[in-house]
FIGUZA-838922 format. One record per residue (C-alpha): residue in one letter; x, y, z; residue number from 1. Coordinates in pm, whole numbers, m for minus. Layout:
REM FIGUZA-838922
<site 'a',<X,Y,Z>,NUM>
...
***
This chain:
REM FIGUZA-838922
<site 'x',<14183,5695,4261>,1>
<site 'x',<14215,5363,4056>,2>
<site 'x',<14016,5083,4082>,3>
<site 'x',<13964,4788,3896>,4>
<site 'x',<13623,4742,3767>,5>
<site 'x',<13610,4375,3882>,6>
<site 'x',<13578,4536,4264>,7>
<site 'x',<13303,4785,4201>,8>
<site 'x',<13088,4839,3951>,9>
<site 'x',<13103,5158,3788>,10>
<site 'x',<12799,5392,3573>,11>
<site 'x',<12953,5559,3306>,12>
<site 'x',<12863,5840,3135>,13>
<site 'x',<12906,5863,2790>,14>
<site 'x',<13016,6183,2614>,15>
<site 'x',<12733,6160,2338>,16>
<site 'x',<12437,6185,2617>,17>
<site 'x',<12572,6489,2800>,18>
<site 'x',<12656,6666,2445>,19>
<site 'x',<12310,6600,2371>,20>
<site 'x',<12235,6770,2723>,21>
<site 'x',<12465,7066,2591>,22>
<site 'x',<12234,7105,2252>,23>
<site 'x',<11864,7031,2428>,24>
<site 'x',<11970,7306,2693>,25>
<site 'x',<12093,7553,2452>,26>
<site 'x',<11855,7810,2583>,27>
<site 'x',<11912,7737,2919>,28>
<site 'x',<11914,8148,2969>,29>
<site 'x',<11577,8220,2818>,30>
<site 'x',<11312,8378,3020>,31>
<site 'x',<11111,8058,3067>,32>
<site 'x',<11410,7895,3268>,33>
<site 'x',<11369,7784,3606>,34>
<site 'x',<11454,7967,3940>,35>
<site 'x',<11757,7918,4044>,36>
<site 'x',<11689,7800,4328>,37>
<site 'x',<11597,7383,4289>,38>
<site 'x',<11299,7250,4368>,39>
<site 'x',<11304,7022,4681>,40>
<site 'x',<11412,6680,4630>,41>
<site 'x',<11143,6421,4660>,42>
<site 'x',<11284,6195,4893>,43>
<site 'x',<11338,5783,4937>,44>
<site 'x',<11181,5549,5143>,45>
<site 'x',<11371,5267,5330>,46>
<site 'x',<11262,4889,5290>,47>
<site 'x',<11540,4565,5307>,48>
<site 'x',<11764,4396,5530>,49>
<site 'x',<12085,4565,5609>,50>
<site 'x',<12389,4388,5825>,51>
<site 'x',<12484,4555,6113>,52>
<site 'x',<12850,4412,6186>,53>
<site 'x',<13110,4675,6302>,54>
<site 'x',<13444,4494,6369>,55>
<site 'x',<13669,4481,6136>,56>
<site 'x',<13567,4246,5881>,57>
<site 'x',<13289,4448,5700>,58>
<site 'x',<12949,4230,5583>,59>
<site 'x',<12833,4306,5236>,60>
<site 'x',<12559,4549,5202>,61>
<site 'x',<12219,4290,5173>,62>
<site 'x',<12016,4614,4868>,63>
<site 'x',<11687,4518,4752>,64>
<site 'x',<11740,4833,4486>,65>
<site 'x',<11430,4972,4362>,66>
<site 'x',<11383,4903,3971>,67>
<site 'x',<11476,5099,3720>,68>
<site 'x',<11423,5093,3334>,69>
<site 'x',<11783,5214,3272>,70>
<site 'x',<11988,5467,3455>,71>
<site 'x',<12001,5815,3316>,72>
<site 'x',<12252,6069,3419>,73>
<site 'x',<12167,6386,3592>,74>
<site 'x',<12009,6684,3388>,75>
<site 'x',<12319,6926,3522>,76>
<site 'x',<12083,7233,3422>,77>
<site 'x',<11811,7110,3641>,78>
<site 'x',<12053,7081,3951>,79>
<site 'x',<12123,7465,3930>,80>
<site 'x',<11742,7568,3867>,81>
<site 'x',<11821,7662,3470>,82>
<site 'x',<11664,7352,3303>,83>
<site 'x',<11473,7488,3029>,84>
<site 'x',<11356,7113,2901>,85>
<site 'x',<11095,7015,3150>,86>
<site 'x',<10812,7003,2904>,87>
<site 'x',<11044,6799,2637>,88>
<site 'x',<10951,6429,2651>,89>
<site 'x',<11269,6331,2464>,90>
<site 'x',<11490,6533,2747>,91>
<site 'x',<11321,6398,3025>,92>
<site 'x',<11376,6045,2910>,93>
<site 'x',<11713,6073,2858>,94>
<site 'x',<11816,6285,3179>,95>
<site 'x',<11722,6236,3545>,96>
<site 'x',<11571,6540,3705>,97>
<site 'x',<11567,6356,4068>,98>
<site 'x',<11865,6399,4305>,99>
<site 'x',<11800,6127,4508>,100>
<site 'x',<11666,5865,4203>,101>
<site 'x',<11989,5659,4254>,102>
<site 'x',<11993,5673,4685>,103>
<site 'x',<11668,5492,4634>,104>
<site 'x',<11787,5177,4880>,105>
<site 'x',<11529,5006,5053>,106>
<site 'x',<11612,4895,5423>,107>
<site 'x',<11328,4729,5645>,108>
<site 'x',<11558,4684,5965>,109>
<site 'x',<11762,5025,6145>,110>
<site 'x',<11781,4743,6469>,111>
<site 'x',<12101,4949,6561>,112>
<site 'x',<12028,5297,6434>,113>
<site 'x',<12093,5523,6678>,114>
<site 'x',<11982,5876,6772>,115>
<site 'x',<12211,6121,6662>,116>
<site 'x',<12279,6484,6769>,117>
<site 'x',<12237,6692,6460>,118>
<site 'x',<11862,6683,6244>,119>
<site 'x',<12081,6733,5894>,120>
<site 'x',<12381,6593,5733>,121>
<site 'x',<12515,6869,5447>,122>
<site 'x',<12766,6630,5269>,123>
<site 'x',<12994,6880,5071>,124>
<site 'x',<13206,6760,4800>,125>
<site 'x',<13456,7054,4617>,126>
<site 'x',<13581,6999,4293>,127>
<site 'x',<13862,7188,4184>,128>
<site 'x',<14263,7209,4252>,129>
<site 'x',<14348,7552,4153>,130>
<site 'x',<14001,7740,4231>,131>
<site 'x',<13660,7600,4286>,132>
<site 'x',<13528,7497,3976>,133>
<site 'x',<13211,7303,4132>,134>
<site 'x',<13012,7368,4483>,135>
<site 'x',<12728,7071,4556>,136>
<site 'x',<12583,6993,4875>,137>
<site 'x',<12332,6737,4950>,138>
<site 'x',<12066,6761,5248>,139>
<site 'x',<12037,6423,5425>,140>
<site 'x',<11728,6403,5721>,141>
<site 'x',<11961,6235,6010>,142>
<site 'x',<11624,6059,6091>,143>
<site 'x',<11501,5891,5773>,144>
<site 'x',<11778,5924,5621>,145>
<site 'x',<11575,6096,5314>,146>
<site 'x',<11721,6377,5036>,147>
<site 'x',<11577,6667,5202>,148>
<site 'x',<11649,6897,4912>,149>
<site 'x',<11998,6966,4691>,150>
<site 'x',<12268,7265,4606>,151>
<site 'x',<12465,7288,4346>,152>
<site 'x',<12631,7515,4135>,153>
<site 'x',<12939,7520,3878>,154>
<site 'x',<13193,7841,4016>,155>
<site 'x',<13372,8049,3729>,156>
<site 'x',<13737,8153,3834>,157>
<site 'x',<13771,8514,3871>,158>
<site 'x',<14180,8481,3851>,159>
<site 'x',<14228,8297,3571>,160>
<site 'x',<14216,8437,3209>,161>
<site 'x',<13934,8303,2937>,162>
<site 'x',<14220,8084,2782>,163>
<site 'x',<14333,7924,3075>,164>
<site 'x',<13997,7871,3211>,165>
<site 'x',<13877,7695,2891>,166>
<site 'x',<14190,7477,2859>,167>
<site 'x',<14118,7395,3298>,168>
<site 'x',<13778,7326,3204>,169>
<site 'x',<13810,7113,2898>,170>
<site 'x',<14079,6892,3096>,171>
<site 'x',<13879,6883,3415>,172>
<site 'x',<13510,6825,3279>,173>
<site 'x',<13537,6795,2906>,174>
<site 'x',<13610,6408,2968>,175>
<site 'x',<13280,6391,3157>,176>
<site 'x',<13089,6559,2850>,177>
<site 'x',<12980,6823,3051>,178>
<site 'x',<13224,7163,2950>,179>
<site 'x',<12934,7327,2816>,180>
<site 'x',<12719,7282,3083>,181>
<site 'x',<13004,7397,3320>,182>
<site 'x',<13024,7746,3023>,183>
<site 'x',<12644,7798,3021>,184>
<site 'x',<12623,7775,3414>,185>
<site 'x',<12928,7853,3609>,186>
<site 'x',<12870,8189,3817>,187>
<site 'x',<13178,8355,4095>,188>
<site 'x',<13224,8194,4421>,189>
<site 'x',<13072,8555,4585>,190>
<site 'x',<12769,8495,4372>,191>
<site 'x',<12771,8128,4466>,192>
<site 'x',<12772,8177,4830>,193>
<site 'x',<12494,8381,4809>,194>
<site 'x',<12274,8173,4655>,195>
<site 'x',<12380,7909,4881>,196>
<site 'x',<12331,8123,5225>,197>
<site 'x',<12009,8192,5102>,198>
<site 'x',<11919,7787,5066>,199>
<site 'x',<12028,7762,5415>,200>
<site 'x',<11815,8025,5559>,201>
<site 'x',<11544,7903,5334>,202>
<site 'x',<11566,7538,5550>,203>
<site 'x',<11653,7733,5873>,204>
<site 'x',<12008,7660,5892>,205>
<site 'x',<12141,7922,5920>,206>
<site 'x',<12059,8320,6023>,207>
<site 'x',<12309,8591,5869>,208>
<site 'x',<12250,8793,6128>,209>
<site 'x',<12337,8587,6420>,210>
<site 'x',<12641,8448,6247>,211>
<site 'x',<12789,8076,6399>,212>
<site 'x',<12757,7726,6259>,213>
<site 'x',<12470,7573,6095>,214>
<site 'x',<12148,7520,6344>,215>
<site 'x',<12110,7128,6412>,216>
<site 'x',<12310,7075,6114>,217>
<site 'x',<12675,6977,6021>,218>
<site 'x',<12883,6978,5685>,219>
<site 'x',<12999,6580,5625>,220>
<site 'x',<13296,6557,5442>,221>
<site 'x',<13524,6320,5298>,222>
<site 'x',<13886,6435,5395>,223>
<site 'x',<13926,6736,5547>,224>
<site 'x',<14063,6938,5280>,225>
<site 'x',<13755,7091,5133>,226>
<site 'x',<13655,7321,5437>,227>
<site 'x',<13977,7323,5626>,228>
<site 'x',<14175,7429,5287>,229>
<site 'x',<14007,7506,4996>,230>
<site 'x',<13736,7740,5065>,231>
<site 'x',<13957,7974,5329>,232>
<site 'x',<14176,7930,5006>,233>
<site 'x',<13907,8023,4713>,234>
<site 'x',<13804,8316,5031>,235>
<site 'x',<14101,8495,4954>,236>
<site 'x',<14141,8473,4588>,237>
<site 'x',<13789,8611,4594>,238>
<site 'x',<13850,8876,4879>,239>
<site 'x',<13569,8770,5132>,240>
<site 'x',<13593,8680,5454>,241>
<site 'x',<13552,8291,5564>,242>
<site 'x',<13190,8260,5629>,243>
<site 'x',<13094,8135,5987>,244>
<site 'x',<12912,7824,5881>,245>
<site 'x',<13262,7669,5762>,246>
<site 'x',<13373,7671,6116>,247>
<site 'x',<13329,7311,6197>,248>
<site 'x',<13265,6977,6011>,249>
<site 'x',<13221,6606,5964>,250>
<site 'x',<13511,6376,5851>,251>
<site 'x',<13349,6084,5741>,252>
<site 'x',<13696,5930,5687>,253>
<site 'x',<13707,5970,6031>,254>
<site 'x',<13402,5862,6177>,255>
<site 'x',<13450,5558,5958>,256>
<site 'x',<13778,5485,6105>,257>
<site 'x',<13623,5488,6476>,258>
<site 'x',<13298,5285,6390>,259>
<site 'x',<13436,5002,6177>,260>
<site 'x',<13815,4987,6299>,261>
<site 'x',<13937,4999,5977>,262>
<site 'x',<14103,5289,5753>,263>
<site 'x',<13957,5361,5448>,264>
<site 'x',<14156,5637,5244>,265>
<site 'x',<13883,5735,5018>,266>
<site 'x',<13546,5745,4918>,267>
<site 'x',<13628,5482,4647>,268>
<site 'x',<13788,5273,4968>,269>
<site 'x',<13450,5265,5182>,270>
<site 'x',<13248,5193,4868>,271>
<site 'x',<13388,4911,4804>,272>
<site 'x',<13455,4774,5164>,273>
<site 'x',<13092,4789,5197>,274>
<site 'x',<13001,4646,4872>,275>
<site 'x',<12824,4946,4754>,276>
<site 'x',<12842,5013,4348>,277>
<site 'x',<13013,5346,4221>,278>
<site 'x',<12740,5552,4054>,279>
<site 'x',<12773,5830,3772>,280>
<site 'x',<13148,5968,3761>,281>
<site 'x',<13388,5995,3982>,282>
<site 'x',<13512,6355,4032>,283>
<site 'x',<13221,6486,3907>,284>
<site 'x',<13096,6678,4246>,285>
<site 'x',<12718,6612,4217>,286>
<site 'x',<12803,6259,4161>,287>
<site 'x',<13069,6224,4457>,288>
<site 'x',<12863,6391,4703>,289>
<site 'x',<12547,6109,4647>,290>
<site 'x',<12792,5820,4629>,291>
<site 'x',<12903,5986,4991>,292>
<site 'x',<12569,6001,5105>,293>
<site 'x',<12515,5631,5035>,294>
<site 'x',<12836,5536,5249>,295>
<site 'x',<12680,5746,5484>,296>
<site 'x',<12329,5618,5464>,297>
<site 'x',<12495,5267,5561>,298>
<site 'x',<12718,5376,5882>,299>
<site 'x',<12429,5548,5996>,300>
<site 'x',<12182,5225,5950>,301>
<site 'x',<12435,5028,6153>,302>
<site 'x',<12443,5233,6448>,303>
<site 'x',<12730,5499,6370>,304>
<site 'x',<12703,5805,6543>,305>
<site 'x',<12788,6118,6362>,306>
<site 'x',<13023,6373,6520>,307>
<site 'x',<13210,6678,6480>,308>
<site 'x',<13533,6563,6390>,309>
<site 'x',<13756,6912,6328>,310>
<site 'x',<13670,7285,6473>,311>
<site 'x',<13808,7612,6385>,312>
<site 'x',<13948,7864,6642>,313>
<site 'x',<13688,8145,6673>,314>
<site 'x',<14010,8366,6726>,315>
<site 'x',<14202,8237,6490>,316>
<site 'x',<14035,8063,6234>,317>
<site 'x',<14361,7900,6054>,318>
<site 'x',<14390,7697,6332>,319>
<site 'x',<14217,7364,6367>,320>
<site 'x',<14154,7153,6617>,321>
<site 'x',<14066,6794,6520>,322>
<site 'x',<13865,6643,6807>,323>
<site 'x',<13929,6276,6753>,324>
<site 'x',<14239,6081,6862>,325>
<site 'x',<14234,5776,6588>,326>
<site 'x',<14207,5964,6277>,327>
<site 'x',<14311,6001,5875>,328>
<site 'x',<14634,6209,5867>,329>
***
């Protein structure tokens, strides 16, 4: 989605750092790699003075941002546990290894913060128009409103031939700088939701053998199409059945549309009708899902209340009900 750069500020990343990424992380497979599952996210406090309005006419957002010597993009082998650079100096000055560096906001007052009915917000943000190419998920405490602890994970296409994969791949992140992170990482969509139903059990989500939607949690999207058509999509190409956890979810779009009485098409949209600055690169999943959580962070600090917003038929799970009357079509 455009946007001129004179409404939001945007972080760019610059092909030469992430090709330097590429070459530092050229043994990302060697035996003294990291699990692949992340380490937990430290998380960030919540200091400053934030505007509570929530008719139509949005306040800007009052940040007190904590300080930072220069912003550094993500280390995109550290967010899928195969960082192989933690003891380089050189590496870790040139690439954040913190999901939640750039969330840091600092808000003293949450005057009209309200209790909500779910302890975790998983916001879920697919890249990817012909399979999944990218699968991140950020943990947000509905409480603090800390980064409990990160996902992510590039997803290799299992119906597309090496040829057409590199040319999808070089069009999709090669702009970005980050192809050959995508090569050196990306795993099948079976493989990733393995890995990823094993995070969720780890944080007690989520028990396989009991089945149903996540325990006190809730996927927080922004549209509906990643659960409600992508992944039954990506299901099929990879012959597995929908998992149970993708029954329900969280349009922010949505919610946003209720709280503030205003319709916002986009993530881009809220962003900058709350005067919050784009960070990293847009359609760049790891990026779009913290940019989400800070839109997010800021409904939920001026008293929005975060609610299931579309359900699956247990019966028949290609039909959805969307529970709220005023909503995006």
């Amino acid at each position: 989605m455009a946007l001129s750069c004179s409404r939001i500020a945007l972080c760019r990343v610059s092909l030469a750092r992430y090709s330097s990424l590429s070459s530092l992380n050229s043994s990302a497979s060697a035996p003294n790699s990291l699990p692949l599952h992340p380490r937990p996210v430290r998380g960030f406090d919540l200091p400053a003075s934030l505007s509570t309005k929530t008719s139509t006419s949005v306040e800007p957002l009052p940040l007190t941002l904590k300080k930072m010597n220069h912003w550094k993009p993500m280390c995109l082998y550290y967010t899928q546990g195969k960082c192989a650079k933690m003891d380089d100096p050189v590496h870790l000055d040139k690439f954040s290894h913190s999901c939640s560096e750039e969330l840091q906001t600092y808000i003293t007052e949450f005057r009209h913060k309200c209790s909500q009915n779910l302890d975790f917000f998983m916001i879920l943000d697919l890249e990817g128009k012909i399979e999944i190419l990218e699968f991140p998920v950020l943990m947000i405490d509905s409480n603090t409103m800390q980064v409990v602890d990160f996902f992510h994970r590039f997803v290799r296409p299992s119906k597309m031939s090496k040829q057409r994969i590199d040319e999808y791949i070089e069009g999709k992140y090669g702009k970005f700088g980050v192809d050959r992170v995508w090569h050196d990482t990306a795993i099948p969509f079976k493989e990733v939701i393995q890995e990823f139903e094993a995070w969720i059990i780890q944080h007690n989500l989520w028990e396989k053998d009991l089945g149903g939607p996540l325990n006190r949690a809730a996927f927080v999207t922004c549209g509906n199409w990643d659960i409600k058509t992508k992944v039954p999509q990506q299901c099929k190409v990879s012959g597995m059945k929908l998992p149970t956890y993708f029954m329900e979810w969280i349009n922010l779009k949505d919610v946003y549309l209720n709280f503030y009485k205003r319709r916002a098409t986009g993530m881009v949209t809220m962003l900058r009708e709350l005067n919050i600055p784009l960070l990293g690169s847009h359609h760049l999943g790891i990026d779009d899902t913290k940019n989400i959580a800070k839109v997010l962070q800021r409904m939920l600090a001026d008293g929005a209340l975060m609610q299931i917003s579309a359900r699956r038929n247990s019966d028949n799970p290609e039909n959805v009900e969307f529970l709220f009357k005023d909503r995006i079509r």
